[in-house]
N, C-alpha and C positions, 0 to 999 in steps of 0.2 A: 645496656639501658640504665638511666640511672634516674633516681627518684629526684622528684622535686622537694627542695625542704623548704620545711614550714618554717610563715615568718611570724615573730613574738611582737608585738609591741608592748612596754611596756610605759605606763603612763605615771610619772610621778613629781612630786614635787619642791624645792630644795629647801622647804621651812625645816631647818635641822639638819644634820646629819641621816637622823636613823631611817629616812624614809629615802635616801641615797644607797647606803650601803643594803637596803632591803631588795631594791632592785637589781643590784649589780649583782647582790647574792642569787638570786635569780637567773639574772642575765649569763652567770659563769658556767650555771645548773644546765641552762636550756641548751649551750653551746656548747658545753664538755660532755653534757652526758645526752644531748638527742642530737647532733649537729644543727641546730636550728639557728636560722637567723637572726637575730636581734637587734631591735633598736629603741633607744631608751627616750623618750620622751618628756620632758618640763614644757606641760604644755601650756601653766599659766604664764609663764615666763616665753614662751613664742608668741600670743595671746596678746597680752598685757604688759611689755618688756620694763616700762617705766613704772604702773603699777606695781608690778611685779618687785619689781627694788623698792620701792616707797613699801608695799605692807612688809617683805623681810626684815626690813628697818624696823619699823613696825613692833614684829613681832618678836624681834629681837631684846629690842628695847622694853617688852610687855613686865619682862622678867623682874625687872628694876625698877621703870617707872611707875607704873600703871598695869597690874595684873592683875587688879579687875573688872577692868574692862576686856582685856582679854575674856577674862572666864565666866564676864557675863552674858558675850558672841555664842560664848562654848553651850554654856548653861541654857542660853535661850532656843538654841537649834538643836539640843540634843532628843527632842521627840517631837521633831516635824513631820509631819507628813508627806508624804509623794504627790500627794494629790490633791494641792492646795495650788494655787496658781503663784502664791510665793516660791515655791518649793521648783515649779517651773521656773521659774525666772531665776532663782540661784543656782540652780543645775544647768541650764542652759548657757553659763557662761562657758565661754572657749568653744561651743560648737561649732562658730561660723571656722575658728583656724582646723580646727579638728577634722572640718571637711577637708579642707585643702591635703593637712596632715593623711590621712586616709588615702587619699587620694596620690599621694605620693611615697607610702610606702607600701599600700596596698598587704598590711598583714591579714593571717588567717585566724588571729585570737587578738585580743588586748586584755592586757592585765592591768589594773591599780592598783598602787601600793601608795596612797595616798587617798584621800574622800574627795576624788573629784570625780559627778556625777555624769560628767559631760558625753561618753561615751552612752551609758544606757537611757540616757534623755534622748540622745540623735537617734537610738533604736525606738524609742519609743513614737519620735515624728515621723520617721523617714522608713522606720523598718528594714536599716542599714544589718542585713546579716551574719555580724561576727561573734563569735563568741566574746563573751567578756565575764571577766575574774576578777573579784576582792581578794587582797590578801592583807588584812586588816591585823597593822601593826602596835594596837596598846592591848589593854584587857580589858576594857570594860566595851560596853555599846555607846553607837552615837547614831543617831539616822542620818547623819551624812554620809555614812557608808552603805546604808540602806535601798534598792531600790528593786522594784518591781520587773526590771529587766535585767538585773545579774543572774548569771545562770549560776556561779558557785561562791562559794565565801568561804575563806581559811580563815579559822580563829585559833585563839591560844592555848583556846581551856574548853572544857565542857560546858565551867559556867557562863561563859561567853553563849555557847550554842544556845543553850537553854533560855540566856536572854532574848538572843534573836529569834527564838519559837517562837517565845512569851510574844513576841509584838509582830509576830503572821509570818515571818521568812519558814517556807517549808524545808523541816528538817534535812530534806533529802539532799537538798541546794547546797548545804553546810558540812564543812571537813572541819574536824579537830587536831588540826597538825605541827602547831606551835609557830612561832613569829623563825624565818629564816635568817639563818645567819650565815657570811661568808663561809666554807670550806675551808680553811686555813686557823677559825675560832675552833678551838679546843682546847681543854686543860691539859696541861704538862706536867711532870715529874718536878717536883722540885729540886735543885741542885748546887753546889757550888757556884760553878758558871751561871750558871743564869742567877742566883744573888749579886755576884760581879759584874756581872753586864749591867744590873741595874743599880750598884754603886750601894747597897743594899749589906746589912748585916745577920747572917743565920741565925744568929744568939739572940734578935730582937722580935718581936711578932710584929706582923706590916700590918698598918693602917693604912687603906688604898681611898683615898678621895681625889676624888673626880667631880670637876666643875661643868663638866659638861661639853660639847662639841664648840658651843661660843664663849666658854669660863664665864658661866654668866651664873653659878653659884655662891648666893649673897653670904656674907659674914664671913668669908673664908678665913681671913688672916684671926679672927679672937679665937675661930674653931680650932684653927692648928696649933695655936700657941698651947689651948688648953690641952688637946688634943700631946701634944709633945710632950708633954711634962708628965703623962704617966710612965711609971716605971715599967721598965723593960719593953717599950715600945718604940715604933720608927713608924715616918711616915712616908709615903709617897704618893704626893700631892702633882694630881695632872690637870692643867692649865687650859687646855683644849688649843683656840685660836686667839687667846685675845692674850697679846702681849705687854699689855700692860699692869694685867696680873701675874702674869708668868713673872716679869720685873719688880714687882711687890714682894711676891713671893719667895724669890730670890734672895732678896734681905731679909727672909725670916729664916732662911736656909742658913743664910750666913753667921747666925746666931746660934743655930741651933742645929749639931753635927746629926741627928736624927732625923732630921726633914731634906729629903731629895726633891725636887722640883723638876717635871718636865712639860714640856708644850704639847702639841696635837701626837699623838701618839697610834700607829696602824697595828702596833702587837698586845692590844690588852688584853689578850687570854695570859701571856705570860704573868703580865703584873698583877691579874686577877689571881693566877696560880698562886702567889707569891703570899698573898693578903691572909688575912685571918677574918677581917670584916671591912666594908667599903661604905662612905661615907658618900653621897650624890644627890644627886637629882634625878624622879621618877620617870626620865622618859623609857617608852615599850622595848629598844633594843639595847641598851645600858641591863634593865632591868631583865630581860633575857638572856645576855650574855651573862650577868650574876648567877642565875638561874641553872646556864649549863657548867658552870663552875663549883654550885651549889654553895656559894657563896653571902653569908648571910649582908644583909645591907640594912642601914642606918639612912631614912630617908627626908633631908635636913629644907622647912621650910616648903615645903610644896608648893606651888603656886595655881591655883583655880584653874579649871579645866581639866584635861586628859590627866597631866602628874598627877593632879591629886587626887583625881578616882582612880587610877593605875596607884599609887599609895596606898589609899583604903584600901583595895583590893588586894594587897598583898598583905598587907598587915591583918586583914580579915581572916586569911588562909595561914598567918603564923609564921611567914616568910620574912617580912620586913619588921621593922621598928618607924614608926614615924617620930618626929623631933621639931615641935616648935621653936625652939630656942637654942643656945648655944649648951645652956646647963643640961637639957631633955638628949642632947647630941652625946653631952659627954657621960652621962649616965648609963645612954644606953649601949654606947662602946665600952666602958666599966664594964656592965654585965656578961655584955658575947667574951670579955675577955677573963673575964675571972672566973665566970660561972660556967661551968664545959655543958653541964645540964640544959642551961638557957640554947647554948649555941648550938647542942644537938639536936633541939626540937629543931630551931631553924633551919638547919642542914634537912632536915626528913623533910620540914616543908618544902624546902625547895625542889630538894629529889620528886619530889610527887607533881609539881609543874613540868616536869623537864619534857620536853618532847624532842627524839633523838631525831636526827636528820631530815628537819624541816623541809629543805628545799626539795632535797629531794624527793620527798613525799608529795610535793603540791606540783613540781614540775613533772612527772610520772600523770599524776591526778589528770594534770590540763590536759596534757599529751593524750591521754583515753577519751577525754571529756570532746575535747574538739573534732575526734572521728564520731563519735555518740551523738553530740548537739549537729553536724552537720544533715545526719539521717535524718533529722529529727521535721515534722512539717513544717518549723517557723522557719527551719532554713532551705526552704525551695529551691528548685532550679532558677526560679524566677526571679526571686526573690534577690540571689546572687547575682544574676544578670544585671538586674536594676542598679543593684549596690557598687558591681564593678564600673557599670557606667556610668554615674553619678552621686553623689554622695549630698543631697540636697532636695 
């Protein structure tokens, strides 16, 4: 006789990197360690397929062009309520594909790793009964990940929890389990070899900066120059996707035998390992990944919205440094690197965020959760009947 396994959906988004790689870390969890089924979902991008490329654009471009208007989108929704008929109408997008979706993969849970509400809106019309999971990837709150029909919500931190009390989510609802990272991120030994694979010298202390998953980390070229010319320093500058940086950067490389350059990179716990301090942009899984490295960071220009309350937020806790300017960048990599004192408080902060094996903590969680919620009265026999049969 053999069990039926459970199917995952997981719903997310491709604005970035970190809310891809959140999922698959996920996705690896649910199928390696429960054999569960899995299927990953971009639902604004099945939705909206044209939309969907016009706002990536978009929001791509937010970084450079025009960021703030971005972070006045951010700023303006970030204490909406549920129960506004605005608040209906921007959650209910994607529900009409969602039904079809449903309907064709027929999971036993959904999860979001992205703030899209569409899922516990459809519960909320239709009294569609699956379970459904946040696993809300920066540090601060936003109420677009808020909703009256999640049954649980992973945060990063306490202070996260505690926000989300503050404004009615019942404690109970909330785990404090840390942002999930692939199984293969973790610090290493440092070594010979692995300074040589990375073209890398033992004798210098590494400056790791990182442009981000689209190298869309402005002033780069004045930071590294200055960045370079401290004594007994090297850098290693990663480019993400955008090669026309990587190409820039290249000629700065060529001037100056300290500076390594490379493009989109899948092993940065090594070069994490390797650094002494990292220069970036505040998004939630950069910023986690630093975290399990216990790597202090340097966090250059923030841009309105998520970065830069995830910024604040770290820099509030003693973890981060923020950096308006090129000079604020290079001062505060001066400090972590001259002053051991500065850099040990950092280390302690970060050690005090760190939360060890995320995923697996939350996929264990859902796995109990979804025998628990199915007992439960909103998930009736009936209830499941209706839902199997129609989703509308």
């Amino acid at each position: 006789m053999t069990t039926e396994k459970k199917k995952v959906m997981i719903v997310y988004a491709s604005y970035g990197e970190g809310h891809i790689q959140v999922s698959n870390a996920l996705k690896e969890r649910f199928e390696r360690e429960a054999g569960c089924e899995v299927s990953l979902v971009d639902l604004f991008a099945e939705a909206y397929p044209r939309l969907n490329e016009l706002t990536k654009y978009i929001y791509i471009k937010s970084y450079t062009l025009f960021p703030k208007l971005y972070g006045w989108s951010y700023y303006s929704t970030r204490e909406m309520r549920d129960d506004t008929w605005f608040s209906a109408w921007f959650h209910g997008w994607g529900t009409g594909k969602l039904k079809q979706i449903l309907e064709r993969e027929r999971p036993d849970a959904v999860v979001n790793t992205f703030p899209t509400l569409a899922m516990p809106e459809l519960r909320r019309r239709r009294g569609v009964a699956i379970p459904i999971f946040n696993v809300l990837t920066d540090y601060v709150m936003h109420a677009r990940w808020i909703h009256p029909h999640i049954d649980r919500y992973y945060v990063a931190t306490d202070d996260l929890r505690a926000a989300m009390t503050a404004v009615g989510v019942p404690e109970h609802r909330i785990r404090v389990t840390g942002i999930p990272l692939k199984s293969a991120f973790r610090p290493v030994e440092r070594s010979e070899a692995l300074y040589a694979k990375y073209d890398l010298d033992p004798a210098r202390r590494t400056v790791l900066i990182m442009a981000g998953s689209y190298g869309v980390l402005q002033g780069l070229r004045d930071v590294c120059d200055a960045l370079a010319a401290l004594p007994g320093v090297q850098l290693a500058v990663v480019c993400g996707k955008n090669e026309s940086l990587y190409a820039s950067m290249r000629d700065i490389a060529g001037r100056r035998p300290n500076v390594k350059v490379f493009g989109f990179m899948k092993e940065m716990h090594e070069l994490m390992s390797l650094a002494e301090t990292m220069v970036t942009k505040p998004g939630g899984i950069t910023l986690t990944e630093a975290i399990q490295c216990e790597l202090p960071v340097v966090l250059l220009r923030p841009v309105p919205g998520q970065e830069r309350d995830n910024a604040e937020y770290l820099a509030s806790r003693g973890a981060a440094y923020v950096a308006g300017n090129d000079a604020e960048v290079l001062e505060a990599v001066r400090s972590l690197m001259e002053r051991p004192d500065r850099r040990r408080l950092a280390v302690r902060a970060m050690a005090a965020l760190k939360r060890a094996h995320s995923a697996e903590r939350i996929v264990q969680d859902i796995l109990e959760a979804m025998d628990a919620l199915r007992s439960e009265s909103v998930f009736t026999e009936e209830r499941r009947r209706v839902s199997s049969e129609r989703y509308s």
